[in-house]
PDB file of the backbone (N, CA, C, O) and the ligand in Angstrom, with CONECT records:
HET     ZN  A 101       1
ATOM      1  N   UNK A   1      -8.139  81.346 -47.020  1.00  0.00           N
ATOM      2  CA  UNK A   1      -9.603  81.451 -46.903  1.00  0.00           C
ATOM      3  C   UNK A   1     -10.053  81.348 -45.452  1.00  0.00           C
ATOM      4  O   UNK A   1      -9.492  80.448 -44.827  1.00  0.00           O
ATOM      5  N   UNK A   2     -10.788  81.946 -44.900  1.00  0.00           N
ATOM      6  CA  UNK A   2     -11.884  81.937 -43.852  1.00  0.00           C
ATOM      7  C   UNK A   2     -12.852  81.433 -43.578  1.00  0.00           C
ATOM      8  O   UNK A   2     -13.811  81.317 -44.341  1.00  0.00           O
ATOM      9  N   UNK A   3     -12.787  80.990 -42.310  1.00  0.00           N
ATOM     10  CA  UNK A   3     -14.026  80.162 -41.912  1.00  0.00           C
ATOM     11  C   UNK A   3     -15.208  81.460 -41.500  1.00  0.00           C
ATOM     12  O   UNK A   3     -15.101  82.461 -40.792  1.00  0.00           O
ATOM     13  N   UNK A   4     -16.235  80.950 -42.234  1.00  0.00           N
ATOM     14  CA  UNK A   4     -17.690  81.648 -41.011  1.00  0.00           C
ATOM     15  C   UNK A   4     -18.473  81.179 -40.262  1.00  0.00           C
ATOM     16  O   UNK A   4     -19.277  80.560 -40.960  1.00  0.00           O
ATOM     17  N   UNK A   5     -18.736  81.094 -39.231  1.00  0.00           N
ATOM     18  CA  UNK A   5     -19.793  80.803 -38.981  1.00  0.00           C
ATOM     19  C   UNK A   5     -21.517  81.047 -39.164  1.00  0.00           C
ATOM     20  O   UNK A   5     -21.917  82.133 -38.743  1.00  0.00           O
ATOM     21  N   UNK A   6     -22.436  80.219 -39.692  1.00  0.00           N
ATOM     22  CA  UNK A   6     -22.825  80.556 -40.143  1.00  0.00           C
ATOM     23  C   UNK A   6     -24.168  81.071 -38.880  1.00  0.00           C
ATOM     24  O   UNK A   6     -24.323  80.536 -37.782  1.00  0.00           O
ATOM     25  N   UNK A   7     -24.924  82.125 -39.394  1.00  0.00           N
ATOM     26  CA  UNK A   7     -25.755  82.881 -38.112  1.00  0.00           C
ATOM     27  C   UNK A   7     -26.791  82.079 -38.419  1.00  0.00           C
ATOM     28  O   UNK A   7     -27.795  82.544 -37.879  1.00  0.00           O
ATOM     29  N   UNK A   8     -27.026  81.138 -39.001  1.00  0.00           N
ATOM     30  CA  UNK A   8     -28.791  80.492 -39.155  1.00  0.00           C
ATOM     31  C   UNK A   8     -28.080  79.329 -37.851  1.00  0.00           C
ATOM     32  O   UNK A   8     -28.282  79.274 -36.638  1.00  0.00           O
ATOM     33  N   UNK A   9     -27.363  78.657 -38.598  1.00  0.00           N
ATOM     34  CA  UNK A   9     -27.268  77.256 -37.488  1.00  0.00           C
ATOM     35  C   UNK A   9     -25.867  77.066 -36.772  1.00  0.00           C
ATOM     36  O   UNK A   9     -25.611  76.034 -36.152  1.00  0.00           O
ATOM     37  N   UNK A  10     -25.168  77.891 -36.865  1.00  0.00           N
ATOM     38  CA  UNK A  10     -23.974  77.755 -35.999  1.00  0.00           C
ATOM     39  C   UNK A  10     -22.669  77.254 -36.798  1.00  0.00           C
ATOM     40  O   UNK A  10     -21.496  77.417 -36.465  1.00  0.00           O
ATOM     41  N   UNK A  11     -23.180  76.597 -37.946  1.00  0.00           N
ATOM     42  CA  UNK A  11     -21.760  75.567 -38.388  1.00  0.00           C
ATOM     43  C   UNK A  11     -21.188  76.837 -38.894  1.00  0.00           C
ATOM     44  O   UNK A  11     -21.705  77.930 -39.124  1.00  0.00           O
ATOM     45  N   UNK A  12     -19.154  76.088 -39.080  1.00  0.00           N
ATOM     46  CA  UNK A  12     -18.632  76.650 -40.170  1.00  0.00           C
ATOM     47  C   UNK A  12     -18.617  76.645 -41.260  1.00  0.00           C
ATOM     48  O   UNK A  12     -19.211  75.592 -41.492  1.00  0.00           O
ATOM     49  N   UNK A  13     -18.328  77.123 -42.335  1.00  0.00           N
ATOM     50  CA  UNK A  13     -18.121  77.029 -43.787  1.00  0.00           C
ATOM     51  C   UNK A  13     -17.183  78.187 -44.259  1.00  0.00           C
ATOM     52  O   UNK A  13     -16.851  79.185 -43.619  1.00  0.00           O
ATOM     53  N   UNK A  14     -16.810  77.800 -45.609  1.00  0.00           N
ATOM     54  CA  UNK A  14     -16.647  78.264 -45.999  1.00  0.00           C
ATOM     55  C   UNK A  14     -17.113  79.031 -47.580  1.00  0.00           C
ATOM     56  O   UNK A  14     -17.139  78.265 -48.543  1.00  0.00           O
ATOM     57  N   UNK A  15     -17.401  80.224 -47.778  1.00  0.00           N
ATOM     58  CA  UNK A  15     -18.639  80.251 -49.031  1.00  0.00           C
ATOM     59  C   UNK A  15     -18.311  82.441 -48.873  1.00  0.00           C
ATOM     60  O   UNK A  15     -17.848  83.091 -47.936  1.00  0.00           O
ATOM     61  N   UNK A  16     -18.860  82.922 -50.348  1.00  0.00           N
ATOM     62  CA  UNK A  16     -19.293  83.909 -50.580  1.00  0.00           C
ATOM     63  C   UNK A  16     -19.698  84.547 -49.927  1.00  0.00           C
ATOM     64  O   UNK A  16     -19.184  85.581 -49.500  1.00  0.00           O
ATOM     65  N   UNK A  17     -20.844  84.056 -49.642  1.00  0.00           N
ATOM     66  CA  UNK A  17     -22.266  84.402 -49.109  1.00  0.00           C
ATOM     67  C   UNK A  17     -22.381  83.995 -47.676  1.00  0.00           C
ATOM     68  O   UNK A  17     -21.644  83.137 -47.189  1.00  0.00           O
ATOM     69  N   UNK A  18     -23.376  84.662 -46.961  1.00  0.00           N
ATOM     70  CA  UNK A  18     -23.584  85.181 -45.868  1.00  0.00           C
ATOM     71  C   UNK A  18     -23.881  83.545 -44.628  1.00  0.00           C
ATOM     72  O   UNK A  18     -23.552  83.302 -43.467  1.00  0.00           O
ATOM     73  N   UNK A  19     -24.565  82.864 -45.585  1.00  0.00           N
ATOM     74  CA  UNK A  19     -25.277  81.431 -44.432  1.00  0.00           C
ATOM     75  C   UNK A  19     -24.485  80.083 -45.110  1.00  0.00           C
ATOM     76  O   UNK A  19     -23.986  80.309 -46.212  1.00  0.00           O
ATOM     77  N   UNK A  20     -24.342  78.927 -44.657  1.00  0.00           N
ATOM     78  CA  UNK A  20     -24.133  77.981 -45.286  1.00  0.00           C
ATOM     79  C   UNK A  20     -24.172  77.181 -46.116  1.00  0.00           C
ATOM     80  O   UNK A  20     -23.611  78.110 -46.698  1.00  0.00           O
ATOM     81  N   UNK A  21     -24.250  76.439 -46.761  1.00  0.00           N
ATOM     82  CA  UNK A  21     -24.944  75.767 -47.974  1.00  0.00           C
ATOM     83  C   UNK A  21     -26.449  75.306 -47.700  1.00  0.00           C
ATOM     84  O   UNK A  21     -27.449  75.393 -48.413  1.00  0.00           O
ATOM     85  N   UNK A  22     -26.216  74.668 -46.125  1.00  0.00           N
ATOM     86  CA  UNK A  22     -27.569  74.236 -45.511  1.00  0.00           C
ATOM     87  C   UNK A  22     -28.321  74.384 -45.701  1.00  0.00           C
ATOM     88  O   UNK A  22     -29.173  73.677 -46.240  1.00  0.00           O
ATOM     89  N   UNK A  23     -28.351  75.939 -45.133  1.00  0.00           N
ATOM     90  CA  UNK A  23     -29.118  77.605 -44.997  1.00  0.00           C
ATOM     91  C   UNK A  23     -29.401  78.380 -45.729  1.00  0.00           C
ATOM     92  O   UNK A  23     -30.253  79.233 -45.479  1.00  0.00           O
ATOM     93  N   UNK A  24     -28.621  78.283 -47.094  1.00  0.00           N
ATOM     94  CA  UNK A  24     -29.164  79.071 -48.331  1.00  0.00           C
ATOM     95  C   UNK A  24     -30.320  79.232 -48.553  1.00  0.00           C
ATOM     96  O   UNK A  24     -30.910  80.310 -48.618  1.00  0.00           O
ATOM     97  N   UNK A  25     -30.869  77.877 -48.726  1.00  0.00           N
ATOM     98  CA  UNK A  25     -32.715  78.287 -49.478  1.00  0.00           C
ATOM     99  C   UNK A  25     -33.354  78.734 -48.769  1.00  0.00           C
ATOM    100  O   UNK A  25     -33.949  79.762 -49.090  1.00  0.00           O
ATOM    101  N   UNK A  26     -33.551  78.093 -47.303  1.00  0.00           N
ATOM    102  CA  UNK A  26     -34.292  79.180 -45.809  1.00  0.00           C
ATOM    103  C   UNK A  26     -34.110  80.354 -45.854  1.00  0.00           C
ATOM    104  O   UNK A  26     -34.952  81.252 -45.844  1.00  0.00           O
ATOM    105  N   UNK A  27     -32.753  80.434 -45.919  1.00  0.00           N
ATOM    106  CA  UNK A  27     -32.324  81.717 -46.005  1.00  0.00           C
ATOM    107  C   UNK A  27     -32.584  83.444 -47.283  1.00  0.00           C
ATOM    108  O   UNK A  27     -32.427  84.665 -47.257  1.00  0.00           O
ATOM    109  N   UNK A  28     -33.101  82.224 -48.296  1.00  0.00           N
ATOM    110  CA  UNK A  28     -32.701  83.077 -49.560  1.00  0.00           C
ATOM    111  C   UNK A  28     -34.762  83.443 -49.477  1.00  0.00           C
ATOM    112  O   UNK A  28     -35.101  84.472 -50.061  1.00  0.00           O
ATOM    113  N   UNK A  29     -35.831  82.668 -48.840  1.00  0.00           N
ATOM    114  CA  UNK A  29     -37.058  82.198 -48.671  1.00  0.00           C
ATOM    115  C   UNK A  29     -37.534  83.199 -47.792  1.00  0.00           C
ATOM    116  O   UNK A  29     -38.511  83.894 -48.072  1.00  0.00           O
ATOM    117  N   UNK A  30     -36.640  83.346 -46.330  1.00  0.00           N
ATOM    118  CA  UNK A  30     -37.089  84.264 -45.885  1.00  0.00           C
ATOM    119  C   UNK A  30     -36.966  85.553 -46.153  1.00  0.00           C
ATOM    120  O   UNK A  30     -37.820  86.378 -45.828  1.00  0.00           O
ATOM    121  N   UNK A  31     -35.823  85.852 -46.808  1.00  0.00           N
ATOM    122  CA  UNK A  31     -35.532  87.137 -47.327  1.00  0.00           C
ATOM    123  C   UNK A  31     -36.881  87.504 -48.412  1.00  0.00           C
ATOM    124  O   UNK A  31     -37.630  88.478 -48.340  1.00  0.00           O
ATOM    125  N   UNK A  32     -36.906  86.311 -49.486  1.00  0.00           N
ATOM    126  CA  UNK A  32     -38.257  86.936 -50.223  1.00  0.00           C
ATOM    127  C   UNK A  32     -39.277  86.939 -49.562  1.00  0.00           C
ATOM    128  O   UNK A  32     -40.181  87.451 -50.222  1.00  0.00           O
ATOM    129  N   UNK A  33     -39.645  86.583 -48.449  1.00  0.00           N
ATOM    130  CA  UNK A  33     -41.025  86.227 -47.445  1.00  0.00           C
ATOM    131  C   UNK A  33     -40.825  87.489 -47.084  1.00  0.00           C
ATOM    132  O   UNK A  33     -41.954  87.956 -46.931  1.00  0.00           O
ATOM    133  N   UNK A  34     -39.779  88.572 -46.788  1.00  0.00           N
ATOM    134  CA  UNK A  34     -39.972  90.074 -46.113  1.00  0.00           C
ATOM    135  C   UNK A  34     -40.075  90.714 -46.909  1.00  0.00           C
ATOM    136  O   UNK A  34     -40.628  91.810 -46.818  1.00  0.00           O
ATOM    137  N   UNK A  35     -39.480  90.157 -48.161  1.00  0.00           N
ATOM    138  CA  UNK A  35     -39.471  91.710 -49.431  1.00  0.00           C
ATOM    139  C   UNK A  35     -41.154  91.305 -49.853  1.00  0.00           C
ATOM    140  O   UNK A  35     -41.665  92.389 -50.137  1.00  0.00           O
ATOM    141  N   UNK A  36     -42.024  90.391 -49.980  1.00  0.00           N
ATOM    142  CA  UNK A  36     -43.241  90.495 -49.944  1.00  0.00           C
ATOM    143  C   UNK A  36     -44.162  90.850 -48.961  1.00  0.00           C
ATOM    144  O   UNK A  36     -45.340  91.085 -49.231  1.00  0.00           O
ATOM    145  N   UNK A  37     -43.743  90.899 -47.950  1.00  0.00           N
ATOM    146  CA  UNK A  37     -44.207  91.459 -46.958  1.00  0.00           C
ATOM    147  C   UNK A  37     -44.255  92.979 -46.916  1.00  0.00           C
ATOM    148  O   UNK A  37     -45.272  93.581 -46.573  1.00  0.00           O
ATOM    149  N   UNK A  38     -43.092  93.600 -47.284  1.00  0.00           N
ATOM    150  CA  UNK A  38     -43.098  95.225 -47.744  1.00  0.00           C
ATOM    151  C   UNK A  38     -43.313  95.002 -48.281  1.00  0.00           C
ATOM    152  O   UNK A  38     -42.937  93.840 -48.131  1.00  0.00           O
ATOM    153  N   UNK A  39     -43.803  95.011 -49.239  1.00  0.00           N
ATOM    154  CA  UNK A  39     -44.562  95.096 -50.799  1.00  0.00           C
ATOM    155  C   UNK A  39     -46.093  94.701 -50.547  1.00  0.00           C
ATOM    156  O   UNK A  39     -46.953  95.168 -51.294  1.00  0.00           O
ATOM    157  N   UNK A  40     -46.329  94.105 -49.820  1.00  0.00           N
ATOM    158  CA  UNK A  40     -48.139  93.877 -49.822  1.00  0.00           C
ATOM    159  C   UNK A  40     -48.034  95.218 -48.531  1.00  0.00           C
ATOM    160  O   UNK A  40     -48.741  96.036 -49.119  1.00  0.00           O
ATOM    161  N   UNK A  41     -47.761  95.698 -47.651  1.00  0.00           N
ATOM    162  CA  UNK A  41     -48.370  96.339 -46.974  1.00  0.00           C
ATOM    163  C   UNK A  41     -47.260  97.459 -47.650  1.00  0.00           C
ATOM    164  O   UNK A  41     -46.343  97.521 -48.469  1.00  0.00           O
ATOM    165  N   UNK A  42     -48.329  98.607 -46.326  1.00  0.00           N
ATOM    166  CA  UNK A  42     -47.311  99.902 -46.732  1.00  0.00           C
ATOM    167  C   UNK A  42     -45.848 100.033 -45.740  1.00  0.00           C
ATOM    168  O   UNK A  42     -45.445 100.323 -44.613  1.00  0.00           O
ATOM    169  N   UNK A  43     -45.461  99.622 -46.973  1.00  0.00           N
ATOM    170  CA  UNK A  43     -43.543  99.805 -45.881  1.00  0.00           C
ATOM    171  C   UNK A  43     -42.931 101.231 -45.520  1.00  0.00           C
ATOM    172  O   UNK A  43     -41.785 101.340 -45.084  1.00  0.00           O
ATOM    173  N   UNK A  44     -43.704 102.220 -45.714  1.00  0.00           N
ATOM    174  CA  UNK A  44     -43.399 103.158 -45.198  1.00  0.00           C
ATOM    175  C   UNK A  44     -43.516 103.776 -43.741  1.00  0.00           C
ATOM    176  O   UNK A  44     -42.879 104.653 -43.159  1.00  0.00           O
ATOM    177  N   UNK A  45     -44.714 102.870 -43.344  1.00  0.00           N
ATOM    178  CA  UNK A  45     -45.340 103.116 -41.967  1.00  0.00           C
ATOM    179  C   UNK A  45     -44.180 102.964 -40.891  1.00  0.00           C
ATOM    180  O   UNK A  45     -44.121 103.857 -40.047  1.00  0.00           O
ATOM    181  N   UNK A  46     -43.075 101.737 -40.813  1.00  0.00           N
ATOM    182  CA  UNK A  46     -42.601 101.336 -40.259  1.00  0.00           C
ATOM    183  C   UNK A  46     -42.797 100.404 -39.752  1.00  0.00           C
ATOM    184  O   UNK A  46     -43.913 100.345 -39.237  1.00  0.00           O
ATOM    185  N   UNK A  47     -42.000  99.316 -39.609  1.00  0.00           N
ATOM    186  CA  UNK A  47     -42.457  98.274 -38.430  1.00  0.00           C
ATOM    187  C   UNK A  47     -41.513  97.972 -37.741  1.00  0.00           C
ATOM    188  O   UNK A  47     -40.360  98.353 -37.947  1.00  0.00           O
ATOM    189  N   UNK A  48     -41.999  97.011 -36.536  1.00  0.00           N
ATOM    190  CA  UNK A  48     -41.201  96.561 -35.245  1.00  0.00           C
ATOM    191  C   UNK A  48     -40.656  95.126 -35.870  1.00  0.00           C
ATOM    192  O   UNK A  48     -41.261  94.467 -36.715  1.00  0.00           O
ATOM    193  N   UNK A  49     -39.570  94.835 -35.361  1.00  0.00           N
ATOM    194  CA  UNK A  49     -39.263  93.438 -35.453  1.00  0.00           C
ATOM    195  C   UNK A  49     -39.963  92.475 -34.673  1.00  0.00           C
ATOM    196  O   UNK A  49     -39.749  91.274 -34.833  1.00  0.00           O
ATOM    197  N   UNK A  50     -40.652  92.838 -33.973  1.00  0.00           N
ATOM    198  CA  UNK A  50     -41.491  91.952 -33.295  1.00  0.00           C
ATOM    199  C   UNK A  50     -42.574  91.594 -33.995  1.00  0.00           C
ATOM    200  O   UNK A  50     -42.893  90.425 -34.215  1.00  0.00           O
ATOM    201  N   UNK A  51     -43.335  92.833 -34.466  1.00  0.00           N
ATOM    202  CA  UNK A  51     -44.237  93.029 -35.562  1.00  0.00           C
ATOM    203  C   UNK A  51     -44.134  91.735 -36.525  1.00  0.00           C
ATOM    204  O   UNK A  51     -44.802  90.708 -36.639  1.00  0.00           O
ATOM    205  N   UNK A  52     -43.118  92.198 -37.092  1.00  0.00           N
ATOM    206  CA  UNK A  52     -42.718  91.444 -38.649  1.00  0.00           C
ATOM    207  C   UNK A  52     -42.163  90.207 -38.295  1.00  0.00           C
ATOM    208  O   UNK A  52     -41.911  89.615 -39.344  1.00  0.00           O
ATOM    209  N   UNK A  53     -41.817  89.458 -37.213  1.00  0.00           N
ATOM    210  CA  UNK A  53     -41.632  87.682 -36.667  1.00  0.00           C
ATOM    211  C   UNK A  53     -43.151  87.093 -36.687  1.00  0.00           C
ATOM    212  O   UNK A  53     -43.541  85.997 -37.088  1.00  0.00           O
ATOM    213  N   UNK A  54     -43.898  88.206 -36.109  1.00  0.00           N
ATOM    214  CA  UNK A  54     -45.352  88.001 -35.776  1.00  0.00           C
ATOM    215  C   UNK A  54     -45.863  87.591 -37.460  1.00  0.00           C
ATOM    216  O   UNK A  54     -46.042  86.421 -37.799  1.00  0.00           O
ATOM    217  N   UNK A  55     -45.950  88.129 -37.891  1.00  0.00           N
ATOM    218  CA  UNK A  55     -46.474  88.678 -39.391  1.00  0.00           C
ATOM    219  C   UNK A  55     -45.829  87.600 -40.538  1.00  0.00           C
ATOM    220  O   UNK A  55     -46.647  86.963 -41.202  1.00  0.00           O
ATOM    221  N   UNK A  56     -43.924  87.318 -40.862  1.00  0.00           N
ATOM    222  CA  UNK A  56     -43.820  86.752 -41.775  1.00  0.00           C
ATOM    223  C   UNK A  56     -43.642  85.173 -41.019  1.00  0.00           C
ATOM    224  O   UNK A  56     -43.596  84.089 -41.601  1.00  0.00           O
ATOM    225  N   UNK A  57     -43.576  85.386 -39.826  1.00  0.00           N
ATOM    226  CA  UNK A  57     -43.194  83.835 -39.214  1.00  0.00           C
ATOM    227  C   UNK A  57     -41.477  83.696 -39.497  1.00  0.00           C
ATOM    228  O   UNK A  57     -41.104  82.562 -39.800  1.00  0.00           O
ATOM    229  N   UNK A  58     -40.718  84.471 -39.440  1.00  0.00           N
ATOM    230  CA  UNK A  58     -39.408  84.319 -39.466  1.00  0.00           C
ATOM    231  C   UNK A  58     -38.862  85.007 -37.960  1.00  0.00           C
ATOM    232  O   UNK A  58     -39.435  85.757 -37.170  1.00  0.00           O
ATOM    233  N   UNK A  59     -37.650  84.463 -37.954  1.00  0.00           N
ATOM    234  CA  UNK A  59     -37.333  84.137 -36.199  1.00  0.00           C
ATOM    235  C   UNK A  59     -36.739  85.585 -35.824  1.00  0.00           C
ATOM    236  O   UNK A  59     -35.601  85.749 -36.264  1.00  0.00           O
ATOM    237  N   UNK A  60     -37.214  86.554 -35.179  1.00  0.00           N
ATOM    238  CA  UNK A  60     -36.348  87.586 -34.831  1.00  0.00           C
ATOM    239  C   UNK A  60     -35.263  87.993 -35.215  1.00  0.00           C
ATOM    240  O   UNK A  60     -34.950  88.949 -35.924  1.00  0.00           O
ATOM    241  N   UNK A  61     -34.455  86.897 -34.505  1.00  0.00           N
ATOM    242  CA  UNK A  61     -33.029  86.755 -34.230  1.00  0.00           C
ATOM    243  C   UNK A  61     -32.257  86.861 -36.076  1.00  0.00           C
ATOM    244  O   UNK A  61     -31.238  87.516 -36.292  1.00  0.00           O
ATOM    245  N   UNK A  62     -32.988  86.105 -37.151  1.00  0.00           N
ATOM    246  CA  UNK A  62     -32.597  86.308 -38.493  1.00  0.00           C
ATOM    247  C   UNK A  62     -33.114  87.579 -39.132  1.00  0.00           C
ATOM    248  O   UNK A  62     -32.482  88.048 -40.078  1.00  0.00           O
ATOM    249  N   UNK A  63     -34.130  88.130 -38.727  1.00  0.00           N
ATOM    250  CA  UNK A  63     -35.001  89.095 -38.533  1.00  0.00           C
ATOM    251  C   UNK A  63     -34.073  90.192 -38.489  1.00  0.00           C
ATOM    252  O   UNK A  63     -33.834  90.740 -39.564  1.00  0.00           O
ATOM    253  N   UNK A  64     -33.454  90.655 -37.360  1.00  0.00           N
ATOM    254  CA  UNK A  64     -32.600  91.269 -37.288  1.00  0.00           C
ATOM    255  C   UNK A  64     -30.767  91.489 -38.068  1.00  0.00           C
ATOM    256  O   UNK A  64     -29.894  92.355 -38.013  1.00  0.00           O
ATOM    257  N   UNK A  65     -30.888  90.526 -38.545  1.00  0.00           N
ATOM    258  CA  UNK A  65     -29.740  90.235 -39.464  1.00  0.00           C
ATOM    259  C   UNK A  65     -29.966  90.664 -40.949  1.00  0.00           C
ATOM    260  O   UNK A  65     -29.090  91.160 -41.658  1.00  0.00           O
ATOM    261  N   UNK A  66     -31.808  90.300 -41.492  1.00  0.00           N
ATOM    262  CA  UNK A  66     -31.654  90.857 -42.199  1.00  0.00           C
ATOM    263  C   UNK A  66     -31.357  92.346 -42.712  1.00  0.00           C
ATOM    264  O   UNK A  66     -30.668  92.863 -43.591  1.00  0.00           O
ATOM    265  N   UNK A  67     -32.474  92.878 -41.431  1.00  0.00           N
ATOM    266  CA  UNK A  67     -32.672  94.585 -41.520  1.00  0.00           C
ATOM    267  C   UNK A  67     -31.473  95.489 -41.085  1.00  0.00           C
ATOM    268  O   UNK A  67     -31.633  96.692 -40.879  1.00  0.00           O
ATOM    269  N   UNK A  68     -30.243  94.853 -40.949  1.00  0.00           N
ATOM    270  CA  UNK A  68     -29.031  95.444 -40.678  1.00  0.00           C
ATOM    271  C   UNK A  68     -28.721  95.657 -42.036  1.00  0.00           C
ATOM    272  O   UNK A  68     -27.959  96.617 -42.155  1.00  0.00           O
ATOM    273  N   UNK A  69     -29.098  94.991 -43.376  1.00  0.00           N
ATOM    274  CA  UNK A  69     -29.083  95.249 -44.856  1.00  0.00           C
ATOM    275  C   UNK A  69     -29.827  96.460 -45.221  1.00  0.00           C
ATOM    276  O   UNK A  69     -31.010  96.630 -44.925  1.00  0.00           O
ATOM    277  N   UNK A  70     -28.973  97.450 -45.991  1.00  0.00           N
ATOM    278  CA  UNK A  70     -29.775  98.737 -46.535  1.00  0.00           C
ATOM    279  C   UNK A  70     -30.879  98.559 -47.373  1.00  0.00           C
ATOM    280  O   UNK A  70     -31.797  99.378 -47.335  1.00  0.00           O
ATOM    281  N   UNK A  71     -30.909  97.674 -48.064  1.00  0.00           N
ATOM    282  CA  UNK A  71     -32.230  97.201 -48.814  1.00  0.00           C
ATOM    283  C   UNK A  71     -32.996  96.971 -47.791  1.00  0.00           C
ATOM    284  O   UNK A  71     -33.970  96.556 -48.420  1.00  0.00           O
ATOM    285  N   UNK A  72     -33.413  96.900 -46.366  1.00  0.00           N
ATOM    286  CA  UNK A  72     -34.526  96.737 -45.529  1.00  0.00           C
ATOM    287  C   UNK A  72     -34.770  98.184 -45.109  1.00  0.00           C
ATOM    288  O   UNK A  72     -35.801  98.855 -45.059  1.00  0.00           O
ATOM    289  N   UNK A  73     -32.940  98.569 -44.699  1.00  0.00           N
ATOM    290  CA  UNK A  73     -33.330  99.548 -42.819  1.00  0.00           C
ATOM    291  C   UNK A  73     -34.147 100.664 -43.107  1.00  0.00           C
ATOM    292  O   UNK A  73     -34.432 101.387 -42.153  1.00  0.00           O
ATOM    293  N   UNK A  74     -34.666 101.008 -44.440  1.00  0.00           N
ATOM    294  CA  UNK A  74     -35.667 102.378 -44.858  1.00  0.00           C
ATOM    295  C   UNK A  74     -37.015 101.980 -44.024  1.00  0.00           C
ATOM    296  O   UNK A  74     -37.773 102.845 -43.585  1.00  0.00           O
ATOM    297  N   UNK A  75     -37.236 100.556 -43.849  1.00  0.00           N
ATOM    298  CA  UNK A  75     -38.648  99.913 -43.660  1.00  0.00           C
ATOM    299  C   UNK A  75     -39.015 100.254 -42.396  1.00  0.00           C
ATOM    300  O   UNK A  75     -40.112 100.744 -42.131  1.00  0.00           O
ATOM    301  N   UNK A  76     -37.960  99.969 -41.413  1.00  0.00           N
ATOM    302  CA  UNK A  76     -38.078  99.848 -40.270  1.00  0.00           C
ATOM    303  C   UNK A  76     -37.657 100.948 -38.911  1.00  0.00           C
ATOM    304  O   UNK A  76     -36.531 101.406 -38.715  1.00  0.00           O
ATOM    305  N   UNK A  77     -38.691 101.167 -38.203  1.00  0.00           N
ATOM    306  CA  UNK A  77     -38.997 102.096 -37.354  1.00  0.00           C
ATOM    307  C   UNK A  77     -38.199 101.766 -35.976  1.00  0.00           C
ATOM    308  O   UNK A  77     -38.851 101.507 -34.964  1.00  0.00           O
ATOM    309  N   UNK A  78     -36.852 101.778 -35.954  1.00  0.00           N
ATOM    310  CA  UNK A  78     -36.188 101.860 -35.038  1.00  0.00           C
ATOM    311  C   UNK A  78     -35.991 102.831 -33.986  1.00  0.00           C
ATOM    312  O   UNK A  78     -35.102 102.824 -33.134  1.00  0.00           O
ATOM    313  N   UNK A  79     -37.011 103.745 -34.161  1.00  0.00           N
ATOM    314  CA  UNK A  79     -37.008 105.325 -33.400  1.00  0.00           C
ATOM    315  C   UNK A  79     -36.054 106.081 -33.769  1.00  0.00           C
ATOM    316  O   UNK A  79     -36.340 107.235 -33.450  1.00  0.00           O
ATOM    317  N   UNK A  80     -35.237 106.034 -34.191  1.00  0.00           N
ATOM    318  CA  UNK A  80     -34.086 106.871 -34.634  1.00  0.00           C
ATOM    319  C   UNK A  80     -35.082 108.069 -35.557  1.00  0.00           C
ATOM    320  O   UNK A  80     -36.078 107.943 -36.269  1.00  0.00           O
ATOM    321  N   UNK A  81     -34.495 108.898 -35.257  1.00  0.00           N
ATOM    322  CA  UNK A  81     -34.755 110.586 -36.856  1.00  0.00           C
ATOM    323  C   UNK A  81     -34.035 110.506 -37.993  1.00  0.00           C
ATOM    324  O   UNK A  81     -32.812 110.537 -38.133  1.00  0.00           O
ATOM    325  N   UNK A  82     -35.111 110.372 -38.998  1.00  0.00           N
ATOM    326  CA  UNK A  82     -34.474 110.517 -40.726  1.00  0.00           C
ATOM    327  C   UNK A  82     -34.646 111.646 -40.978  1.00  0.00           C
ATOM    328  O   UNK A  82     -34.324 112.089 -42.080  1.00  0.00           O
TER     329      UNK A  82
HETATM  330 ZN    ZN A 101     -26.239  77.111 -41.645  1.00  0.00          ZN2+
END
């Protein structure tokens, strides 16, 4: 088995899933704090990650971890061409 480190607070663990035991509920909180966030506005528009730290109060830096997940990256206006 493998250690991870976990990206919310640094420790290791070992686990399934992506954050620590610590970090789960923050973790599992902010994720629903963005999927309501697309869902009350229009998530088609696009947004900035700056935008959306501004907006759900979640830290960039996890911010960006989430929207590396295909269930986000449709949302977000990275400049790239679809
Ligand atoms: Zn943690």
């Amino acid at each position: 088995m493998e250690f991870k480190k976990c990206p919310r607070c640094g420790n290791f663990f070992h686990s399934e899933i992506d954050v620590c035991q610590a970090c789960k509920t923050n973790e599992s909180l902010d994720i629903q704090k963005l999927k309501n966030y697309f869902e009350e506005n229009d998530a088609k528009e696009g947004f900035t990650v700056q935008e959306l730290s501004v907006q759900t109060g979640i830290n960039s830096r996890n911010l960006n971890r989430f929207l590396l997940n295909e269930e986000f990256s449709e949302y977000i206006n990275n400049g790239s061409s679809k």
